[in-house]
C-alpha positions as CSV (number, residue, x, y, z in Angstrom):
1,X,26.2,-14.4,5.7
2,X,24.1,-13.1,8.9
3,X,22.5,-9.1,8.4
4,X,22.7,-8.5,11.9
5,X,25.4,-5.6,11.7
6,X,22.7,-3.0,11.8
7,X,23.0,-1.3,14.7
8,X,20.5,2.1,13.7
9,X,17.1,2.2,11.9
10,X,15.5,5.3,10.4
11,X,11.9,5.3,10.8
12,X,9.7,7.1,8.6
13,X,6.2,8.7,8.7
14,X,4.2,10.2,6.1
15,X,6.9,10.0,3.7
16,X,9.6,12.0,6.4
17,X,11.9,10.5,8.0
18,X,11.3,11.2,12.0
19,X,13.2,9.6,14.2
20,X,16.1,7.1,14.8
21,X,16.1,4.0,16.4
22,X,19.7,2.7,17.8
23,X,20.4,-0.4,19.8
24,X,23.1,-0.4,22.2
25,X,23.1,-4.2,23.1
26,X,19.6,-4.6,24.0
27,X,18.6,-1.0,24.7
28,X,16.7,0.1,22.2
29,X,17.4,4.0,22.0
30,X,14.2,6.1,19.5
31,X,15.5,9.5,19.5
32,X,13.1,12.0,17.1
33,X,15.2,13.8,14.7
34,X,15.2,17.9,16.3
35,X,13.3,19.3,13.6
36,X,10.7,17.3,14.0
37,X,10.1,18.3,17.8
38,X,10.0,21.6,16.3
39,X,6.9,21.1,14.1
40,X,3.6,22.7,14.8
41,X,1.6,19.1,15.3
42,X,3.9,16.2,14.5
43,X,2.2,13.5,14.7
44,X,3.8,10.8,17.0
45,X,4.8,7.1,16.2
46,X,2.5,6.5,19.2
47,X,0.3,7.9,21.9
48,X,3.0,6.1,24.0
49,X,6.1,7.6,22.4
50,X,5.3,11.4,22.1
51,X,7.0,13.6,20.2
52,X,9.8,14.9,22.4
53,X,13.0,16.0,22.9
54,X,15.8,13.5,24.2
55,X,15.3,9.1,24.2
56,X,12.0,7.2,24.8
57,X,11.8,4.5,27.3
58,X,13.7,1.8,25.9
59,X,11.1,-0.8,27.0
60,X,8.3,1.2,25.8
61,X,9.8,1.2,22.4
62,X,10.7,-2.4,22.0
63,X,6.6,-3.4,23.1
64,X,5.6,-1.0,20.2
65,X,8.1,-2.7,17.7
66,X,6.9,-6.0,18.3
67,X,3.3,-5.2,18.1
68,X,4.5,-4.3,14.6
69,X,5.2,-8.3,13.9
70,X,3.7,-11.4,14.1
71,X,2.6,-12.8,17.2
72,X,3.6,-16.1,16.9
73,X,7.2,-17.3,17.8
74,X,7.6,-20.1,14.9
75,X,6.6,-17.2,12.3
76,X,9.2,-14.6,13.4
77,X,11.6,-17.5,13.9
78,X,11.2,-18.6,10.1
79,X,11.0,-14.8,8.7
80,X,14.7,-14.4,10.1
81,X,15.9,-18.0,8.8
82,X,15.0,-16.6,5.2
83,X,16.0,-13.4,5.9
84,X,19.9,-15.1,6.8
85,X,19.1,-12.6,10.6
86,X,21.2,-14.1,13.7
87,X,18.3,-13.2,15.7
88,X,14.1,-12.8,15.6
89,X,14.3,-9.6,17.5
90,X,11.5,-6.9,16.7
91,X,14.8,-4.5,16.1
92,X,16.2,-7.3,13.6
93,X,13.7,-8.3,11.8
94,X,11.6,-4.1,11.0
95,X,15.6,-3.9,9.5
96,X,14.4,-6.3,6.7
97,X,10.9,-6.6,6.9
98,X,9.7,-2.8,8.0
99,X,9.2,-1.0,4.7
100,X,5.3,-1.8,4.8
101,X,4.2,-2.2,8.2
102,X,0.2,-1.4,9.8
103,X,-0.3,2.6,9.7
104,X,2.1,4.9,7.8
105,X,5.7,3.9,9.5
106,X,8.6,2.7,7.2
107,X,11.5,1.4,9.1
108,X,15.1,1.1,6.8
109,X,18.6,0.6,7.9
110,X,20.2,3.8,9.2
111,X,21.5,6.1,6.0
112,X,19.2,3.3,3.5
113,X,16.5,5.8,2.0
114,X,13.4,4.4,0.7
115,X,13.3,2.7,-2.5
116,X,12.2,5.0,-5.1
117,X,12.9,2.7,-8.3
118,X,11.0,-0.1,-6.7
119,X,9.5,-2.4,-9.5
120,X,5.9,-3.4,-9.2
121,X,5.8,-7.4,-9.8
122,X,2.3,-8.6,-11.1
123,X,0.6,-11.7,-9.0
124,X,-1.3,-14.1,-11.4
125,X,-4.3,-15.5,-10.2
126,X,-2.3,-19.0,-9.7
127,X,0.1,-17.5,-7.8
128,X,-2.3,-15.7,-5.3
129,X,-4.2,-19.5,-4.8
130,X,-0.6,-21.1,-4.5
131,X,0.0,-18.5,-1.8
132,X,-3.3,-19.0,-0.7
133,X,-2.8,-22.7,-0.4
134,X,0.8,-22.4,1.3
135,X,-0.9,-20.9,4.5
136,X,-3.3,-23.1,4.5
137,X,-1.0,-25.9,4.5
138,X,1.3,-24.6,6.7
139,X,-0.2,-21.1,8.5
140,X,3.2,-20.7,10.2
141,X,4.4,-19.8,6.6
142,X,3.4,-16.6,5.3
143,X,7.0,-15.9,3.2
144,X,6.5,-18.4,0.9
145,X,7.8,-17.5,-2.7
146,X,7.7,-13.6,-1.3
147,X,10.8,-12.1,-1.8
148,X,12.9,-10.9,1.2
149,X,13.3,-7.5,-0.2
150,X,9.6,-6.0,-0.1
151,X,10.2,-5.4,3.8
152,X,6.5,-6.7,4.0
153,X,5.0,-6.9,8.1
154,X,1.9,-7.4,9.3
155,X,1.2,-7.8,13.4
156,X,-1.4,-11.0,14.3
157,X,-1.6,-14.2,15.3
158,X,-3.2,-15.7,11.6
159,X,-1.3,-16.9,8.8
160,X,-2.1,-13.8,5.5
161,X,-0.2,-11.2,3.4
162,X,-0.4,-8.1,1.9
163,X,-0.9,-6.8,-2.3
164,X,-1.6,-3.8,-3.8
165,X,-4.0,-3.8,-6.4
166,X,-3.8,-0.8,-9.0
167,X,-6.3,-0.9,-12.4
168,X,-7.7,-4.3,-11.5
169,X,-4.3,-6.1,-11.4
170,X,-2.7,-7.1,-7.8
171,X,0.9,-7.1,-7.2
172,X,3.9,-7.3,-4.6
173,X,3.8,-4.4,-2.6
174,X,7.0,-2.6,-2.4
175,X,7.7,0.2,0.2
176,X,6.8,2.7,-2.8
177,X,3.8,1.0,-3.6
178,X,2.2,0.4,-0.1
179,X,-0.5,-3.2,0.6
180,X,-3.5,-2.1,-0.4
181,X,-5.5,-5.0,0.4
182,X,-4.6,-7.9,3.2
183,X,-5.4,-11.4,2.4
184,X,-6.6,-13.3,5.3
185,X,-7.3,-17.6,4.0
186,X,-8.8,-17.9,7.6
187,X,-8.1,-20.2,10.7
188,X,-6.7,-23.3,10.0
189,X,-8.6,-25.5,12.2
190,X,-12.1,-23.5,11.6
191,X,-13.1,-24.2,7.9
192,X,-14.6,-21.6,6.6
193,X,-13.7,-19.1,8.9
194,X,-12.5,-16.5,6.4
195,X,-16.2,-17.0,5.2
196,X,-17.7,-16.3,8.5
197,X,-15.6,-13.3,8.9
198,X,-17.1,-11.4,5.9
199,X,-20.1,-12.6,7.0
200,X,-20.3,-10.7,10.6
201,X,-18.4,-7.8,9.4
202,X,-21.0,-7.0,6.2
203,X,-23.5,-7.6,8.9
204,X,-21.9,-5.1,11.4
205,X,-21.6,-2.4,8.6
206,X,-25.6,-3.0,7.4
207,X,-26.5,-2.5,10.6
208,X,-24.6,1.3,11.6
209,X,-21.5,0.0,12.7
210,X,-18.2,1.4,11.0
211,X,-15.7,-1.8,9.8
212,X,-13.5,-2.4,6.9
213,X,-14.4,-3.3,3.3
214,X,-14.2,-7.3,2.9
215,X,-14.8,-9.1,0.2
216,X,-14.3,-13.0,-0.6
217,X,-12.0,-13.1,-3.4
218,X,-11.6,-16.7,-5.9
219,X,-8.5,-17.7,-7.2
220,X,-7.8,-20.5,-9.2
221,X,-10.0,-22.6,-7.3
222,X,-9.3,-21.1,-3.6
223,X,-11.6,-18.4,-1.5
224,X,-9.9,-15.7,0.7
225,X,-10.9,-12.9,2.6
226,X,-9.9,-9.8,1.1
227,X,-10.0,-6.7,3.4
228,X,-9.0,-3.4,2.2
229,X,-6.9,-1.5,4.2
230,X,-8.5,1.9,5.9
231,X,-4.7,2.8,6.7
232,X,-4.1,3.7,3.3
233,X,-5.8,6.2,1.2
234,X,-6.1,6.8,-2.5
235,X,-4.7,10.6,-3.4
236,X,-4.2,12.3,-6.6
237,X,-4.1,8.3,-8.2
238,X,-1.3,7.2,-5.1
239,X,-2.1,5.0,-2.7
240,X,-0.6,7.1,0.3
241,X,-0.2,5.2,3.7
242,X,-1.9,7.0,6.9
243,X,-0.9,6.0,10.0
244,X,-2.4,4.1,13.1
245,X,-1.8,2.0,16.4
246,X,-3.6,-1.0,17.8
247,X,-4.6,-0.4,21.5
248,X,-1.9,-3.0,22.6
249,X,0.4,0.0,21.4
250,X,-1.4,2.8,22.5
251,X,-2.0,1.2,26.1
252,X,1.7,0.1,26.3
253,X,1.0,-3.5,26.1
254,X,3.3,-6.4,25.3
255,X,1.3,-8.5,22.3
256,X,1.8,-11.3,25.3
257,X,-0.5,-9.9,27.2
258,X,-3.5,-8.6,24.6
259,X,-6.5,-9.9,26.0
260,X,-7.4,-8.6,29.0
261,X,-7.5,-12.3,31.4
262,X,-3.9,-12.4,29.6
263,X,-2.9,-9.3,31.6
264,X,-3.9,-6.8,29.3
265,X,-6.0,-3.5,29.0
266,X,-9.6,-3.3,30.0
267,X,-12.1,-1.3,28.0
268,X,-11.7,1.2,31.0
269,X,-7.7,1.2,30.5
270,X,-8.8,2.3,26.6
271,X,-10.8,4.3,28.1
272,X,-8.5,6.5,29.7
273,X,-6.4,6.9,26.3
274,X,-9.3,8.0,24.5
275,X,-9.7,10.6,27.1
276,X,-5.7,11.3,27.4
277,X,-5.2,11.3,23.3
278,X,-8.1,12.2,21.3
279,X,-10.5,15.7,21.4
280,X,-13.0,15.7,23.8
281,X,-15.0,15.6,20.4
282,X,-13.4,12.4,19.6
283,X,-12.8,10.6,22.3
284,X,-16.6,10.6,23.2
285,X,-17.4,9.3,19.6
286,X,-14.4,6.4,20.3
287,X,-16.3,5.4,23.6
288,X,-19.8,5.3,22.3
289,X,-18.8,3.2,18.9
290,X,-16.5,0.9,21.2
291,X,-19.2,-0.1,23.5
292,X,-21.9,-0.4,20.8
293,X,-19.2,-2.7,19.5
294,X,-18.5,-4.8,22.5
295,X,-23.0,-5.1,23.0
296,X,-22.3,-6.4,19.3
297,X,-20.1,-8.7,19.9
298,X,-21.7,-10.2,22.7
299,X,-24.7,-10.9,20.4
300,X,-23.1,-11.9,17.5
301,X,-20.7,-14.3,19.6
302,X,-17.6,-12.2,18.7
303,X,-14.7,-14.0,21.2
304,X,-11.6,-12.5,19.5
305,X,-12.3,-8.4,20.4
306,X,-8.5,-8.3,21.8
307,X,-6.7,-4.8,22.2
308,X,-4.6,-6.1,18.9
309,X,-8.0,-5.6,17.4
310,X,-9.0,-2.2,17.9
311,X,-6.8,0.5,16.8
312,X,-6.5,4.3,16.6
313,X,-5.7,6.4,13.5
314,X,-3.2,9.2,13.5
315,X,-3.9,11.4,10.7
316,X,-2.3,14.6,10.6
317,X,-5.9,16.8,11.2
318,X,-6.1,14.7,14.6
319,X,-6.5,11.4,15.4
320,X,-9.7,8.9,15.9
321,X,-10.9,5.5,16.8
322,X,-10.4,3.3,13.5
323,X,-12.9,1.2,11.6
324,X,-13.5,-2.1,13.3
325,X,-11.7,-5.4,11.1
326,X,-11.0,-8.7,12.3
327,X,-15.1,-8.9,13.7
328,X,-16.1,-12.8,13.7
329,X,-18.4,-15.0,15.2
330,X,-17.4,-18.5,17.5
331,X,-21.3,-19.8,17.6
332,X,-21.2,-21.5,14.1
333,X,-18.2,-23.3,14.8
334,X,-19.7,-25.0,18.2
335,X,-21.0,-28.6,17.9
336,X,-23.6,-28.8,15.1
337,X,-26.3,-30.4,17.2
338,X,-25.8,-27.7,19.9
339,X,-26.0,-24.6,17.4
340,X,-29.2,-26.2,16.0
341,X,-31.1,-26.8,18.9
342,X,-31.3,-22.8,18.9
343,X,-30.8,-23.0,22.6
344,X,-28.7,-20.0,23.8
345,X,-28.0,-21.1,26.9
346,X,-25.4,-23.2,25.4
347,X,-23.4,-20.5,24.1
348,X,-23.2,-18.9,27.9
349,X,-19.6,-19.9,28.3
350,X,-18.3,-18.5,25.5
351,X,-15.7,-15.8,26.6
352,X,-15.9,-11.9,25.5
353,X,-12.9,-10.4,25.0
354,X,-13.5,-7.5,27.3
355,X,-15.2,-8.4,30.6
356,X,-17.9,-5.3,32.7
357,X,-17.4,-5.7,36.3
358,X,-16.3,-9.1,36.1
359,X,-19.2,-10.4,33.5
360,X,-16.7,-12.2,30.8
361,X,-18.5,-14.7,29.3
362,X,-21.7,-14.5,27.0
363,X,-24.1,-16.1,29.9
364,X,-22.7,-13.2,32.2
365,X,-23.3,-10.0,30.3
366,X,-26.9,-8.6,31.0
367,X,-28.5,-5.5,31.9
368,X,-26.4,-4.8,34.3
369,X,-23.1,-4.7,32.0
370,X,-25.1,-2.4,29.8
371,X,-26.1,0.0,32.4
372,X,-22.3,-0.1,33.6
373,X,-21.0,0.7,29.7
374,X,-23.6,3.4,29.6
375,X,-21.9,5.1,32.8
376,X,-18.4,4.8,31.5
377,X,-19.0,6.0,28.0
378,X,-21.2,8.8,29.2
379,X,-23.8,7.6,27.0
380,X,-27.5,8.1,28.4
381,X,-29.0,5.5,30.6
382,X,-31.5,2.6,28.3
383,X,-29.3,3.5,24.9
384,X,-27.4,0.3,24.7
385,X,-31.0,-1.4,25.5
386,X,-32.2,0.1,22.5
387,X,-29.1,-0.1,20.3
388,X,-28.9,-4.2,21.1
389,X,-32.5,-4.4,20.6
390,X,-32.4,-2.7,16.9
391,X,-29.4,-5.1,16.4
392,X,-31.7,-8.4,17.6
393,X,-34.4,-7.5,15.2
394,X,-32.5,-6.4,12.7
395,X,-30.1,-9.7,12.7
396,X,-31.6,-12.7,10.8
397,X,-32.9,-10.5,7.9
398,X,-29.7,-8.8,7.2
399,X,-28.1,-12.1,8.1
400,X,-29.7,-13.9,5.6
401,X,-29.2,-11.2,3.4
402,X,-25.9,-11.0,3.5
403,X,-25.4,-15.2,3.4
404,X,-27.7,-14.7,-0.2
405,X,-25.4,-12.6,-1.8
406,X,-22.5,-15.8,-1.7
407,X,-22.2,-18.1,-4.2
408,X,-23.9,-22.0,-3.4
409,X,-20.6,-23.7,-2.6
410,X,-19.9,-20.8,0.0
411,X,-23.5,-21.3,1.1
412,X,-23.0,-24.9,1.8
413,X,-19.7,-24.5,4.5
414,X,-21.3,-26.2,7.6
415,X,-20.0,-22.5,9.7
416,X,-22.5,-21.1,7.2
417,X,-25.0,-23.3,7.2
418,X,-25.0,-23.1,11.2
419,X,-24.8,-19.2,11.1
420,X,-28.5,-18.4,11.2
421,X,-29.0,-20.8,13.9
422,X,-26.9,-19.5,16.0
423,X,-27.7,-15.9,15.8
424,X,-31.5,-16.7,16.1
425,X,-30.3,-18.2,19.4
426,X,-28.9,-15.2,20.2
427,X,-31.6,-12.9,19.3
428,X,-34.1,-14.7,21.7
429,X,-31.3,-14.2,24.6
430,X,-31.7,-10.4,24.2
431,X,-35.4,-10.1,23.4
432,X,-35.8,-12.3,27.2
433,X,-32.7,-10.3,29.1
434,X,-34.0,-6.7,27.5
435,X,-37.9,-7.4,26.2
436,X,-38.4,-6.6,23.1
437,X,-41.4,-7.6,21.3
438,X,-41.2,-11.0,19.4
């Protein structure tokens, strides 16, 4: 038998419940509960759905649900097959799948209260590879064997899924027991990629930037990126959820339209909501660690920087630009004989994510783009110089520091293999653009 009688949800935050969503056809109607509004600082679902008396903008809340699911229509089409859903709305399927969603929300059927006697279910190690396997397999397919009932989203294009781990043993999540860790097998047609991944984001973090823990876990034969979640938070021995949005949400945009020559948000659009939503304080810190990030992803090759790839975190003392995940590099995964020639004019077309004054591709961005990211983040004139500088001569030492530390078989993934090559490439482009010293 379909579930598609619900007809209200009641969304939680921090362990409250908040608000009510009700659909009236395809009006989606979020109402905060009234003693909410009355708080002293509630925080809000979202910078776009403030904490108000009276109904948000139906369309404004439907965009923020689905940026709460998977991307990709074959994946939301299969999660409400084996759910027995009548349709793959976002309102349908947060009904079944909403209990353990990005940042602190829980969404349950209207009058369902959270599970309080949830069982935690252990995962053996040839479980997690058969799991692992599955997506790899098949990356439209990230139910597989996973129960229905553990309400378990996470937003994206990739094929991965969410455990908590607790005393060195992972298990099912449950919307108790919140993901603790998201397991990411990589990019189906780019072997290794879940390798490269850890690899640029272990760089990013030795050289000053702030990203998520990663590690590469083994199971039972099969590697996997493991990236902890910084949206949840260890307390008194808990893991205790705290909540964020991805700048598709914050900026209003539909997960259609995420990169910015989609449609979507320029850096100047997140810009403006740093400046609207976060302290003075906080929103100067947001700009200066998102442009360091874009000059880092322009050296490191980093194509993938969409608005689904930033995001903000609400915690209740105010809110902040979040650690950067999801960093990776496209170089490595070019045409061998290009990436070894070391040439970096042959990495100029590759596409940035966020384009300055019409620079969007690798070959584009210069000084120009720096001096422009300077002006808009109110940073002083010749800092990103310096900052992409440290990063070039920093790069192949902490590179090949990092690439040391993995075990040979790891070591021998052509990506990796090509890495070094690639960023050395890279490193020469800014030392001839900027002039740094050999």
């Amino acid at each position: 038998m379909g579930q598609a009688m619900v007809s209200a949800l009641d969304v939680y935050l921090y362990d409250r419940q908040v608000a009510t969503i009700s659909r009236r056809g395809d009006n989606l109607q979020l109402r905060y509960l009234s003693n909410y509004v009355a708080n002293e600082q509630p925080v809000p679902i979202s910078v776009q759905l403030p904490v108000v008396a009276g109904v948000a903008p139906a369309e404004t809340t439907k965009r923020f649900l689905e940026n709460l699911l998977p991307d990709r229509p074959d994946v939301k089409t299969r999660w409400a097959r084996e759910a027995k859903l009548t349709s793959d709305s976002a309102f349908d399927l947060l009904s079944v799948y909403g209990a353990d969603v990005a940042g602190a929300l829980e969404f349950y059927p209207a009058g369902a209260a959270p599970r309080t006697e949830a069982e935690l279910s252990p995962m053996s190690e040839a479980m997690i590879a058969a799991r692992v396997r599955q997506i790899r397999a098949d990356d439209s397919d990230w139910l597989e064997r996973r129960p229905v009932e553990e309400g378990f989203s996470l937003g994206g294009a990739q094929g991965k899924f969410a455990l908590n781990l607790r005393d060195g043993q992972w298990f099912e999540p449950t919307g108790q027991h919140p993901s603790t860790h998201i397991f990411k097998p990589g990019v189906d047609t780019l072997d290794g990629s879940d390798i490269t991944e850890h690899i640029t984001l272990e760089v990013a973090r030795k050289l000053g930037l702030i990203v998520a823990d990663t590690e590469i876990g083994f199971f039972d034969g099969e590697h996997v990126l493991v990236v902890k979640r910084f949206d949840r938070e260890l307390v008194d021995g808990r893991y205790v959820r705290l909540h964020q949005e991805d700048l598709a949400q914050a900026t209003g945009t539909s997960y259609l339209n995420k990169y910015e020559r989609d449609g979507g948000p320029s850096y100047r659009d997140v810009f403006e909501v740093f400046d609207r939503d976060l302290t003075p304080t906080a929103a100067r810190n947001a700009k200066q660690r998102f442009v360091e990030c874009l000059v880092f992803s322009w050296i490191i090759g980093h194509n993938d920087g969409h608005s689904k790839n930033y995001s903000l975190t609400h915690a209740p003392g105010g809110s902040y630009l979040s650690p950067f995940y999801d960093l990776n590099s496209a170089l490595p995964f070019e045409l061998p004989e290009t990436v070894r020639a070391k040439e970096y004019k042959a990495f100029d077309a590759v596409k940035l994510a966020f384009a300055v004054d019409g620079a969007s591709t690798i070959g584009e961005f210069g000084p120009e783009s720096l001096r422009t990211l300077e002006r808009d983040a109110g940073i002083p004139r010749g800092y990103l110089d310096d900052f992409a500088l440290r990063i070039a001569t920093s790069l192949q030492a902490t590179l090949t520091q990092v690439i040391d530390t993995l075990p040979r078989p790891l070591r021998q993934i052509p990506a990796v293999e090509l890495f070094p090559y690639a960023t050395y490439a890279q490193t020469l482009r800014v030392r001839d653009l900027l002039g740094g010293g050999a």
